[in-house]
The first five atom37 places (N, CA, C, CB, O) and aatype in JSON, in Angstrom:
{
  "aatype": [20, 20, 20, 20, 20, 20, 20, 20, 20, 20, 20, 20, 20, 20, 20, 20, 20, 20, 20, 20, 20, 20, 20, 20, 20, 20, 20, 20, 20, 20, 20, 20, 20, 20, 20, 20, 20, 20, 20, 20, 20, 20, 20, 20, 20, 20, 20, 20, 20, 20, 20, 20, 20, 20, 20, 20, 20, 20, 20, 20, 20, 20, 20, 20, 20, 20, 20, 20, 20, 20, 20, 20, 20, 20, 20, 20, 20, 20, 20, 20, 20, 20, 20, 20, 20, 20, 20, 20, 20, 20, 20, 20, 20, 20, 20, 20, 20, 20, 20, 20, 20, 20, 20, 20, 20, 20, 20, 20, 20, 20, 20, 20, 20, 20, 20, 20, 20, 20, 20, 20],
  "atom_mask": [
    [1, 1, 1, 1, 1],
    [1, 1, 1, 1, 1],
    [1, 1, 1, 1, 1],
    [1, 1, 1, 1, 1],
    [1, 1, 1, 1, 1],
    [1, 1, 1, 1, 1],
    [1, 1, 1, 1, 1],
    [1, 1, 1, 1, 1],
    [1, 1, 1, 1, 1],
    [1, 1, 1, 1, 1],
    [1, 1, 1, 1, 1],
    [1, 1, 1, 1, 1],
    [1, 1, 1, 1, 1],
    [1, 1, 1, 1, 1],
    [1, 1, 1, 1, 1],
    [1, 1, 1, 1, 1],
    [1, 1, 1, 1, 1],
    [1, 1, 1, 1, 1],
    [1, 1, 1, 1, 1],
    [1, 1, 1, 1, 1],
    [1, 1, 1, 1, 1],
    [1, 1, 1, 1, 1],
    [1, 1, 1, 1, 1],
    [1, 1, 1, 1, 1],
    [1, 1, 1, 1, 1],
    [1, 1, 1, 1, 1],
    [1, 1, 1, 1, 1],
    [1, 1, 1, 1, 1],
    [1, 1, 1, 1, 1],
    [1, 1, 1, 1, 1],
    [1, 1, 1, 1, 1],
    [1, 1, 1, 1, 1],
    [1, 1, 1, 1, 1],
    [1, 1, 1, 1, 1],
    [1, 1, 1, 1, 1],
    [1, 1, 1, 1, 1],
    [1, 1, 1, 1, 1],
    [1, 1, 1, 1, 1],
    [1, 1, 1, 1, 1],
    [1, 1, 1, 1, 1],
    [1, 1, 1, 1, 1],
    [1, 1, 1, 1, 1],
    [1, 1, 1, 1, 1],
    [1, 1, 1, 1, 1],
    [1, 1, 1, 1, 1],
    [1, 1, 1, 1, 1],
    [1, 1, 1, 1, 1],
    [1, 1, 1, 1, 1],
    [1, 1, 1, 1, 1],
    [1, 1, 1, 1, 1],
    [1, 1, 1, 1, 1],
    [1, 1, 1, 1, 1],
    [1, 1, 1, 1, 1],
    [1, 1, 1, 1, 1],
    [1, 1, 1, 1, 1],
    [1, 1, 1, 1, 1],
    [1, 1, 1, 1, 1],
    [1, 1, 1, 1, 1],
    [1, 1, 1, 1, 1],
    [1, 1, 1, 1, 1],
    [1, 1, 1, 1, 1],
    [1, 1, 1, 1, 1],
    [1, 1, 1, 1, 1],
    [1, 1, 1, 1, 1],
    [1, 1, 1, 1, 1],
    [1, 1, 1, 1, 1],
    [1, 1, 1, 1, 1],
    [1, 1, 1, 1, 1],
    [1, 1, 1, 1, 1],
    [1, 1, 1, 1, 1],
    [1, 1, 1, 1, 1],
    [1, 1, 1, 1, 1],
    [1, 1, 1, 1, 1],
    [1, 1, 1, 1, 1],
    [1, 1, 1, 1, 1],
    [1, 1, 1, 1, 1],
    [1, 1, 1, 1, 1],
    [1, 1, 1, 1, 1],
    [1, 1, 1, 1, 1],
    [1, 1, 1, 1, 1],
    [1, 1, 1, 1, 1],
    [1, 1, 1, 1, 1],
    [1, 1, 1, 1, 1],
    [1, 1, 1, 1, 1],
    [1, 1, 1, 1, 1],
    [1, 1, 1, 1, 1],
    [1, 1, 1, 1, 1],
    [1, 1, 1, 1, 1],
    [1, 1, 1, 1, 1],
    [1, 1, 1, 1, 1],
    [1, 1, 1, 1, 1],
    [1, 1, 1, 1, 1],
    [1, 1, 1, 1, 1],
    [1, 1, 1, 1, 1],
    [1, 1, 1, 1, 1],
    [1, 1, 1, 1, 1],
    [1, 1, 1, 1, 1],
    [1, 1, 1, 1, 1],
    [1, 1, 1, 1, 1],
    [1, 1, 1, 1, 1],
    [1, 1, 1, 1, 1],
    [1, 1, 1, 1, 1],
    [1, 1, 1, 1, 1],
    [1, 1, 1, 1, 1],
    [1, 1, 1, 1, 1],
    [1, 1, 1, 1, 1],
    [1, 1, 1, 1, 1],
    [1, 1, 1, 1, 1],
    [1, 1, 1, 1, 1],
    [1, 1, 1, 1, 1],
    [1, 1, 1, 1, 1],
    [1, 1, 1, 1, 1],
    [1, 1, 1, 1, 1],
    [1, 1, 1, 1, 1],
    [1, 1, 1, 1, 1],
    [1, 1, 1, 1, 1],
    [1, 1, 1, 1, 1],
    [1, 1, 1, 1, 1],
    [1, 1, 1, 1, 1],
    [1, 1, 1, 1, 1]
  ],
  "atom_positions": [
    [[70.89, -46.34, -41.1], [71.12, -45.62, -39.87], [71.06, -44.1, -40.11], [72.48, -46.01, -39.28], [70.39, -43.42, -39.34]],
    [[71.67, -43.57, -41.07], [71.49, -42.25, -41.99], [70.26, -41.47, -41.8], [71.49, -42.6, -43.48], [70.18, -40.25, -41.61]],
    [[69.05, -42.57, -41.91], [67.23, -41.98, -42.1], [67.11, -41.97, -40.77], [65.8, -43.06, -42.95], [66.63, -40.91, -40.38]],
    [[67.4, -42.84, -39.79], [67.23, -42.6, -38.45], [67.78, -41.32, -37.57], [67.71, -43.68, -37.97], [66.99, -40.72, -36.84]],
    [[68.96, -40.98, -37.67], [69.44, -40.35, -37.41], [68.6, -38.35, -38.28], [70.79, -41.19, -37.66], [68.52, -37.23, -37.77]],
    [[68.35, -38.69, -39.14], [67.59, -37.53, -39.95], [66.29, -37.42, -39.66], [67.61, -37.67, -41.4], [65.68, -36.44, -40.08]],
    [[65.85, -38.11, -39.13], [64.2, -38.18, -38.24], [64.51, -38.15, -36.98], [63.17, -39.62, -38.4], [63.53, -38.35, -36.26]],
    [[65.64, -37.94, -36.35], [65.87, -37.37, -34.73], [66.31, -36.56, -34.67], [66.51, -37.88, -33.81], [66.53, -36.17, -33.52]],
    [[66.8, -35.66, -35.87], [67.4, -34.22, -35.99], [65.74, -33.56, -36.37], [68.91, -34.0, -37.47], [65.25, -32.62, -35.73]],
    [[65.09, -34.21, -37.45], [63.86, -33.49, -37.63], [62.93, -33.16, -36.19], [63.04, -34.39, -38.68], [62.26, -32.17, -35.91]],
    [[63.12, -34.14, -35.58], [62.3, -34.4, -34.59], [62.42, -33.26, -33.12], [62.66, -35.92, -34.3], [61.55, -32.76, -32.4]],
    [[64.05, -33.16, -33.12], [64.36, -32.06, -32.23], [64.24, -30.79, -32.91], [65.7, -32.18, -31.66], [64.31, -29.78, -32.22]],
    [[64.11, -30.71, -33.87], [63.88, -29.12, -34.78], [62.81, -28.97, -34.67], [64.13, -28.89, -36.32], [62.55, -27.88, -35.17]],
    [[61.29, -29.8, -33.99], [60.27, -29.29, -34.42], [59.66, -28.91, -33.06], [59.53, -30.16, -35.35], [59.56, -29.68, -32.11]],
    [[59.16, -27.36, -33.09], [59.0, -26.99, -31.54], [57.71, -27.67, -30.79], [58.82, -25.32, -31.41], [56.93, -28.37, -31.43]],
    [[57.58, -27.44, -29.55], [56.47, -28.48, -29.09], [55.53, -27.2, -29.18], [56.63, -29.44, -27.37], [55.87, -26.1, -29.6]],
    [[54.55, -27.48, -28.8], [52.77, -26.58, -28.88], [53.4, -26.37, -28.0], [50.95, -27.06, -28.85], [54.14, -26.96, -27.22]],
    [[52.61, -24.37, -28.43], [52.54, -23.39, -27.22], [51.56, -22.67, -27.53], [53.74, -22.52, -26.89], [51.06, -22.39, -28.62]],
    [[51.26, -22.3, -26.22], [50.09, -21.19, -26.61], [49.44, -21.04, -24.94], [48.65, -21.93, -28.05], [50.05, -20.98, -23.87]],
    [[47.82, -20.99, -25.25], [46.64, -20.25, -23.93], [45.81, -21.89, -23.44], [44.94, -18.65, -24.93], [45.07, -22.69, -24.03]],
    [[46.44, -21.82, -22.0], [45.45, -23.51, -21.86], [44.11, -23.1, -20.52], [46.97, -25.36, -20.96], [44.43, -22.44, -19.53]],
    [[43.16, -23.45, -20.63], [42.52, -23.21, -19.65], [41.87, -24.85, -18.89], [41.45, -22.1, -20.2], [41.69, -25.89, -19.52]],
    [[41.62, -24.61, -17.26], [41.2, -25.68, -16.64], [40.01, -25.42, -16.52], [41.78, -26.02, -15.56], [39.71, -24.26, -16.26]],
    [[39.2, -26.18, -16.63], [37.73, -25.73, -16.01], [37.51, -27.17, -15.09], [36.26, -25.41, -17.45], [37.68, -28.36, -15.35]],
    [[36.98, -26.32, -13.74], [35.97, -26.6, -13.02], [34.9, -27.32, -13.21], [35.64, -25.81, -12.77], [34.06, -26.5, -12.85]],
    [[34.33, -28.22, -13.5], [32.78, -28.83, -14.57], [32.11, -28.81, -13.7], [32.55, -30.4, -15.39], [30.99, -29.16, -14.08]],
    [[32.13, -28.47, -12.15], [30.7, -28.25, -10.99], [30.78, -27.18, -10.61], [30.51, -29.08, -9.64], [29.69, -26.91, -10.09]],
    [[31.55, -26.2, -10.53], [31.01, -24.88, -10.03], [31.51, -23.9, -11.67], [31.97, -24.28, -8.15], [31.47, -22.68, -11.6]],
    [[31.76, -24.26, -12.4], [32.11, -23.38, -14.22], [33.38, -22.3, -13.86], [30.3, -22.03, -15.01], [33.6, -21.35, -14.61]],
    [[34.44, -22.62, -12.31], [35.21, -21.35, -13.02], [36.58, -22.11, -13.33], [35.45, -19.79, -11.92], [36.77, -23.31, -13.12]],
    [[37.52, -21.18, -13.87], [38.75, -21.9, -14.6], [40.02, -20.67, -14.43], [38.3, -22.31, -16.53], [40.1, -19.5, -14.05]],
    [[41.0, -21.82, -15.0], [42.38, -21.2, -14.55], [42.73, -20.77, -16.05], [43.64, -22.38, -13.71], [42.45, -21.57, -16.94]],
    [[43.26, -19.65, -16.33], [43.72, -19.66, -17.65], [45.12, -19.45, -17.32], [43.06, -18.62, -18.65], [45.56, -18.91, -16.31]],
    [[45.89, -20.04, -18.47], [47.18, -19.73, -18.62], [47.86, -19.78, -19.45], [47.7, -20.1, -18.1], [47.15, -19.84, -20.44]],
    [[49.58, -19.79, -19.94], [49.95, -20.1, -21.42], [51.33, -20.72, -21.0], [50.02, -18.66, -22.59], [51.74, -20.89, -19.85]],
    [[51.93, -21.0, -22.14], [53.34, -22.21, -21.88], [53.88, -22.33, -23.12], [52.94, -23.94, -21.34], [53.16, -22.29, -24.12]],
    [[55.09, -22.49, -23.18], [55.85, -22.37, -24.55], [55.71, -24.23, -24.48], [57.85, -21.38, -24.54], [56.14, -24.9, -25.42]],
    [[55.09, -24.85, -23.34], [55.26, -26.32, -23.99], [54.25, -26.55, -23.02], [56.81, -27.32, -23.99], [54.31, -26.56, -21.79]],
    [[53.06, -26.79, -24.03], [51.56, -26.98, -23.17], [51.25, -28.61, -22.84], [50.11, -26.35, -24.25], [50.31, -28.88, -22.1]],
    [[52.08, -29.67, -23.42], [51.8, -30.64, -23.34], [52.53, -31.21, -21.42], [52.3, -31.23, -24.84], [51.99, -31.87, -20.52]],
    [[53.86, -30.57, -21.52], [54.73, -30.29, -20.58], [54.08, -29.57, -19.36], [55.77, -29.56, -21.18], [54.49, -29.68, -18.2]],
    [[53.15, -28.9, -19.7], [52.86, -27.73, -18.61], [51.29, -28.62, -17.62], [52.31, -25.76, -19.73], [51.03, -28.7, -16.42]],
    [[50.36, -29.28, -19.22], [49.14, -30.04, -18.74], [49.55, -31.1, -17.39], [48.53, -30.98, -20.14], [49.01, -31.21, -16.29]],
    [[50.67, -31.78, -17.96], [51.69, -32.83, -17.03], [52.07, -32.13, -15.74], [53.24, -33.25, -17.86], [51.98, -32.82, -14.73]],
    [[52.43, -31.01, -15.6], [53.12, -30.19, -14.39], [51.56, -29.89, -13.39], [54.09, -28.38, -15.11], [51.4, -30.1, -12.19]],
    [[50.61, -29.35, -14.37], [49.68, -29.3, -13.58], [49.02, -30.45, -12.57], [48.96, -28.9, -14.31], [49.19, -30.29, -11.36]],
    [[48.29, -31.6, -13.05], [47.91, -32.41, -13.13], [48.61, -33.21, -11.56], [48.11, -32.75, -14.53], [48.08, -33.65, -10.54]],
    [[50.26, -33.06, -12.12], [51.31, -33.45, -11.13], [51.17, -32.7, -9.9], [52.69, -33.25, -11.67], [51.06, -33.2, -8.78]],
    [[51.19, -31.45, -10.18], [51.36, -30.72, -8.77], [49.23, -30.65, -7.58], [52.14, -28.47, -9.54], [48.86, -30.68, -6.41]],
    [[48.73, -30.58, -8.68], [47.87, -30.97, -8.05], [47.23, -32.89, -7.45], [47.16, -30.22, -8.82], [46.57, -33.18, -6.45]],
    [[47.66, -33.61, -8.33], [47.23, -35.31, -7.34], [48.24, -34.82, -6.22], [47.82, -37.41, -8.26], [47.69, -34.7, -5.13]],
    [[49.55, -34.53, -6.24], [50.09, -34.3, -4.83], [49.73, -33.45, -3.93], [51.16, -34.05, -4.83], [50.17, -33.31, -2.79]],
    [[48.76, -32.78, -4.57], [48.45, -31.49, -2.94], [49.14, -30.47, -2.94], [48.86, -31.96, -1.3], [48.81, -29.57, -2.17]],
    [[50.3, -30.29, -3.77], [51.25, -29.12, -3.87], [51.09, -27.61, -5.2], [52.71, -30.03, -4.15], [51.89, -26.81, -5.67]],
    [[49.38, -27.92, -5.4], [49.13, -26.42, -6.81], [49.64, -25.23, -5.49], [46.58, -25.98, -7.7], [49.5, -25.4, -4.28]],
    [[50.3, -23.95, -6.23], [50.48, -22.83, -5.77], [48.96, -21.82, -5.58], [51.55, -22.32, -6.71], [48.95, -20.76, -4.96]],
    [[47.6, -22.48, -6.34], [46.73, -21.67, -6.46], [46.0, -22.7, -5.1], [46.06, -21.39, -8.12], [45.85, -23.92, -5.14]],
    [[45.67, -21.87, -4.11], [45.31, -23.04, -3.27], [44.07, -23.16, -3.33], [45.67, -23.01, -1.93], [43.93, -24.27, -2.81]],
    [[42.84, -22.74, -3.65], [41.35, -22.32, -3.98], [40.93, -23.6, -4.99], [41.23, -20.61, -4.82], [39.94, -24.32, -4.86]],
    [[42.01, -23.68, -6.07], [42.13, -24.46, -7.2], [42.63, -26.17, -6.61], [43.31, -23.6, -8.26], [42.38, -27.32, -6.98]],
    [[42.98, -25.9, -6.15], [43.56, -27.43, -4.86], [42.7, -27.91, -4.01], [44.75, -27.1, -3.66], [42.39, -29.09, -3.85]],
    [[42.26, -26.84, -3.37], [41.01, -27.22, -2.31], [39.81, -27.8, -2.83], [40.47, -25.99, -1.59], [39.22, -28.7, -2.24]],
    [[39.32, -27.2, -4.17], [38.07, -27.76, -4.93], [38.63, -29.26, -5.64], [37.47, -26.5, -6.24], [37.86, -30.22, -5.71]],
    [[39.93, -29.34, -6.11], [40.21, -30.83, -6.82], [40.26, -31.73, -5.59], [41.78, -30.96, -7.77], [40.04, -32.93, -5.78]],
    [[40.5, -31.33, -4.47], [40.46, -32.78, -3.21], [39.26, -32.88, -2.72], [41.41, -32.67, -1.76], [39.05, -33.77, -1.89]],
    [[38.01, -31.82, -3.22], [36.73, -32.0, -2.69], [35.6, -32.33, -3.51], [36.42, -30.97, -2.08], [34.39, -32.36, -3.27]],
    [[36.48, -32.64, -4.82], [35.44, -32.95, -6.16], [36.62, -34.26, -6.66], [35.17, -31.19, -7.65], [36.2, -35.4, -6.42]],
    [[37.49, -34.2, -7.07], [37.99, -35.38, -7.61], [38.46, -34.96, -8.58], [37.23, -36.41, -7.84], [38.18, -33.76, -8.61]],
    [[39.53, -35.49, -10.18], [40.16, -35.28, -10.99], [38.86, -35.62, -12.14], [41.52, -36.0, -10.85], [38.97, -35.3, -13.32]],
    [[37.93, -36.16, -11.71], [37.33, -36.24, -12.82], [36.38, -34.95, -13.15], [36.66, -37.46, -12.77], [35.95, -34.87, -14.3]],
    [[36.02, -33.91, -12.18], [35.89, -33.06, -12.52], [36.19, -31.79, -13.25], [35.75, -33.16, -12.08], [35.43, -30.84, -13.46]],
    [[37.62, -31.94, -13.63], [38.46, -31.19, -14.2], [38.94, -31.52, -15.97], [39.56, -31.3, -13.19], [39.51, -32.51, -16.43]],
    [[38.43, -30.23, -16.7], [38.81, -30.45, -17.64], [40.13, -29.67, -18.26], [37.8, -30.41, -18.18], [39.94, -28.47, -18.4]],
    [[41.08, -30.02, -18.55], [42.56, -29.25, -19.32], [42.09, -29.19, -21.15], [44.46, -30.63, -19.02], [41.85, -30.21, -21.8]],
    [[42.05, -27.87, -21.67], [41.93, -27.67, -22.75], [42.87, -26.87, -23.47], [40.93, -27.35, -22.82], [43.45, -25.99, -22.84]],
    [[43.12, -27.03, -24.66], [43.88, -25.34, -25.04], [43.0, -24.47, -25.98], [45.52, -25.46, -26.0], [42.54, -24.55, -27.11]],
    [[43.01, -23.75, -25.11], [42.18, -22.43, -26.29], [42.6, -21.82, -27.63], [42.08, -21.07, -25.61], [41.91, -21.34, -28.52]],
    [[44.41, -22.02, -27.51], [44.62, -21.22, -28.32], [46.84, -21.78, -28.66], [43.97, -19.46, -27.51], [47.8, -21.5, -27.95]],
    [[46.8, -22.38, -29.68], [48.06, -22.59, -30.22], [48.69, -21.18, -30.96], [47.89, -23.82, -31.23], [48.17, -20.39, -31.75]],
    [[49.63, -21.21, -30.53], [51.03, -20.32, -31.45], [51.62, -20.54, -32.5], [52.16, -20.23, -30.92], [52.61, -21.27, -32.56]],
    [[51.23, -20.09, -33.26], [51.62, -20.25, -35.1], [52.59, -20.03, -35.44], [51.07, -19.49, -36.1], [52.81, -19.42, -36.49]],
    [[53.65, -20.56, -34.52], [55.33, -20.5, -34.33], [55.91, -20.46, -35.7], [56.02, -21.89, -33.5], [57.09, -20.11, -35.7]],
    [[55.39, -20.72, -36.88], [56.12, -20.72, -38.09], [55.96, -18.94, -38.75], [55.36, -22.06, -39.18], [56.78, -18.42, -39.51]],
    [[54.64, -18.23, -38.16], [54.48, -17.28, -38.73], [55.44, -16.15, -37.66], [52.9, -17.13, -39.0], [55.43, -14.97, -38.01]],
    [[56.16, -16.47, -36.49], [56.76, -15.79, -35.73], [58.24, -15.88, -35.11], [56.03, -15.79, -35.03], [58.51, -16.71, -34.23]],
    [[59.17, -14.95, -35.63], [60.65, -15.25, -35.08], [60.71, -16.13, -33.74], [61.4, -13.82, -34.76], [59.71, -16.19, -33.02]],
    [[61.75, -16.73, -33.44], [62.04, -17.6, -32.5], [61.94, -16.91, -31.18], [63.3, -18.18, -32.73], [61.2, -17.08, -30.21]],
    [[62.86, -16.13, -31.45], [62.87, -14.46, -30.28], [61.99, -13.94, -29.7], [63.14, -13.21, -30.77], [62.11, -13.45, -28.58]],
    [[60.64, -13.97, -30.6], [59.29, -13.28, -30.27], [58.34, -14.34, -29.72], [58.62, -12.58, -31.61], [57.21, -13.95, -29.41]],
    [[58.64, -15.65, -29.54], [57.74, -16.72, -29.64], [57.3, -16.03, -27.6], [58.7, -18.79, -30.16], [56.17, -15.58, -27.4]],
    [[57.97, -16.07, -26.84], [57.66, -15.87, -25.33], [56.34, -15.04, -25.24], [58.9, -15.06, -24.53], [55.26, -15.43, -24.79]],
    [[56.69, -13.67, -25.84], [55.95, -12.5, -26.08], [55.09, -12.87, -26.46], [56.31, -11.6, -26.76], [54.08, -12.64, -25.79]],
    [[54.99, -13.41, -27.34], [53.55, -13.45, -28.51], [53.15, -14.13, -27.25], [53.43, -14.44, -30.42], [52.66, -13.48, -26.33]],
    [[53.37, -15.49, -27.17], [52.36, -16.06, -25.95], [52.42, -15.55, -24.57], [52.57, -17.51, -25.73], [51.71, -16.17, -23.77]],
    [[53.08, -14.62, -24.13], [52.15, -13.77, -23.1], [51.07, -12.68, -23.61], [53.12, -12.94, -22.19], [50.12, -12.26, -22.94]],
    [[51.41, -12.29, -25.02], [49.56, -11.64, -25.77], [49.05, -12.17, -25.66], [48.97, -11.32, -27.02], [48.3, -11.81, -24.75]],
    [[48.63, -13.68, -26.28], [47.4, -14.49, -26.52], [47.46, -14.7, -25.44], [47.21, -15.61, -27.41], [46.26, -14.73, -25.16]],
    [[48.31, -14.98, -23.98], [47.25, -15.07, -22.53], [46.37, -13.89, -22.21], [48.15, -15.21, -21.11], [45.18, -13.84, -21.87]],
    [[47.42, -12.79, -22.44], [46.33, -11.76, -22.07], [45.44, -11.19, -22.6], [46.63, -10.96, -21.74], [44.79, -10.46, -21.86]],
    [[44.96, -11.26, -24.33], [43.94, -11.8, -24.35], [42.74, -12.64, -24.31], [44.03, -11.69, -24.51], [41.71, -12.37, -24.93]],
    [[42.9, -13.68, -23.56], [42.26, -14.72, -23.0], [41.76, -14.27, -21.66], [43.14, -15.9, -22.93], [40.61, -14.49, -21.29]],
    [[42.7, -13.59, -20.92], [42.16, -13.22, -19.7], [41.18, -12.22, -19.8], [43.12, -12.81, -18.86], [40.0, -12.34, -19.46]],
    [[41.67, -11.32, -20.25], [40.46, -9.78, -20.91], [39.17, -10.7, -21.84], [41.66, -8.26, -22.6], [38.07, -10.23, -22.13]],
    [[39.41, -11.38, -22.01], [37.92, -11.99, -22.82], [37.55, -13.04, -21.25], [38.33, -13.32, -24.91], [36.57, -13.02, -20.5]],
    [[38.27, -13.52, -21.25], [37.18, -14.65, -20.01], [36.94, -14.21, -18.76], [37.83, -16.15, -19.54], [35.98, -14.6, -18.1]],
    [[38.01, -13.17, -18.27], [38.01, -12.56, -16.69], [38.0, -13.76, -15.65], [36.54, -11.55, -16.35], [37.41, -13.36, -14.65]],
    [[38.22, -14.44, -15.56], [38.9, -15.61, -14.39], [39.12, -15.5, -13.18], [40.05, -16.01, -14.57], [39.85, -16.21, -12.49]],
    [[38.3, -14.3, -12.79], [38.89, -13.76, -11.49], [37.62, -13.71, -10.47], [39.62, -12.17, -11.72], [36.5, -13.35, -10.83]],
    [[38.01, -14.2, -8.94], [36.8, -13.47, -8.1], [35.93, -15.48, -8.41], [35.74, -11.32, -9.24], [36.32, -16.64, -8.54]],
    [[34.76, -14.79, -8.39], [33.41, -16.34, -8.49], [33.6, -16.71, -9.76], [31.4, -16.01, -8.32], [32.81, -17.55, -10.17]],
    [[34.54, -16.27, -10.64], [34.14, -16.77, -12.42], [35.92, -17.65, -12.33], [33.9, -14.75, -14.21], [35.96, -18.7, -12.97]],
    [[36.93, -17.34, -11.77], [38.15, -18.07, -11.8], [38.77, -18.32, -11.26], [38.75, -17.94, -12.2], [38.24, -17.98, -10.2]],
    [[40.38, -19.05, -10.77], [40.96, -19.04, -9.98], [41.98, -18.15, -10.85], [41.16, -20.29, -9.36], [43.09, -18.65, -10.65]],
    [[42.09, -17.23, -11.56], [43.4, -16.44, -11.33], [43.14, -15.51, -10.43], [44.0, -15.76, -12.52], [42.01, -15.31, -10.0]],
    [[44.5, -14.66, -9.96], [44.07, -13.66, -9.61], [44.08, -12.73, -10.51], [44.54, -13.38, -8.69], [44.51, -12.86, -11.66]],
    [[43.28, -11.1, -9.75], [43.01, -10.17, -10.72], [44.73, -9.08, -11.01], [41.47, -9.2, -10.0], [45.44, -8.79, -10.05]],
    [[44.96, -8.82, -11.96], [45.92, -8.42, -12.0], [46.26, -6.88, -11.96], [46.24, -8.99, -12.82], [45.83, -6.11, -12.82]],
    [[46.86, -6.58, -11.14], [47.0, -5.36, -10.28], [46.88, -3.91, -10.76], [48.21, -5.43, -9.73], [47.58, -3.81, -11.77]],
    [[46.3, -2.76, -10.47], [46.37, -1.79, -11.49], [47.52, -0.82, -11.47], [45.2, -1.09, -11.47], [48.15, -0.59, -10.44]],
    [[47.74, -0.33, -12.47], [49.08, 0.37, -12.54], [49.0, 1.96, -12.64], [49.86, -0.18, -13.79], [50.04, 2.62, -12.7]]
  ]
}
């Protein structure tokens, strides 16, 4: 019972994937980028909120009820090397690697469903 119990302590010590996930579109090529301290958690949230009709991106909703789920691909671009980075810093770091993802892919307008993000 000892080993069991020591493989469910290991098991909660070990953080889930985080990082930059993008959706693509596979009939018109544009995509959603985004990031998540728990991408497996977040693929599920998506997925969820869109078969119900309820995504907040409505552009991104309108094309999945007029193409189907099989048009949609969920990928991750980019994992967080959580061992090379304090616990503290883990949020941060993965709002960098989104925003470099966005500055490299631009997702915005005919190429994405984000929006463009505002100038300062």
């Amino acid at each position: 019972m000892d080993r069991r119990k020591e493989l469910k302590f290991a098991y909660k010590q070990t953080p889930t994937p985080m990082g930059v996930y993008q959706l693509t579109n596979k009939l018109n090529g544009k995509i959603l980028i985004g990031s998540s301290m728990n991408l497996p958690g977040k693929k599920n949230s998506i997925l969820f909120q869109l078969k119900q009709g309820a995504h907040r991106v409505k552009e991104l909703q309108a094309d999945w009820i007029a193409s189907g789920p099989d048009a949609f691909d969920f990928e991750v671009l980019e994992n967080l090397k959580h061992e090379k980075i304090a616990v503290d810093q883990w949020r941060g770091a993965v709002t960098a690697l989104e925003n470099k993802w966005l500055a490299a892919l631009q997702p915005y307008g005919d190429r994405g469903y984000n929006n463009k993000p505002k100038e300062k």
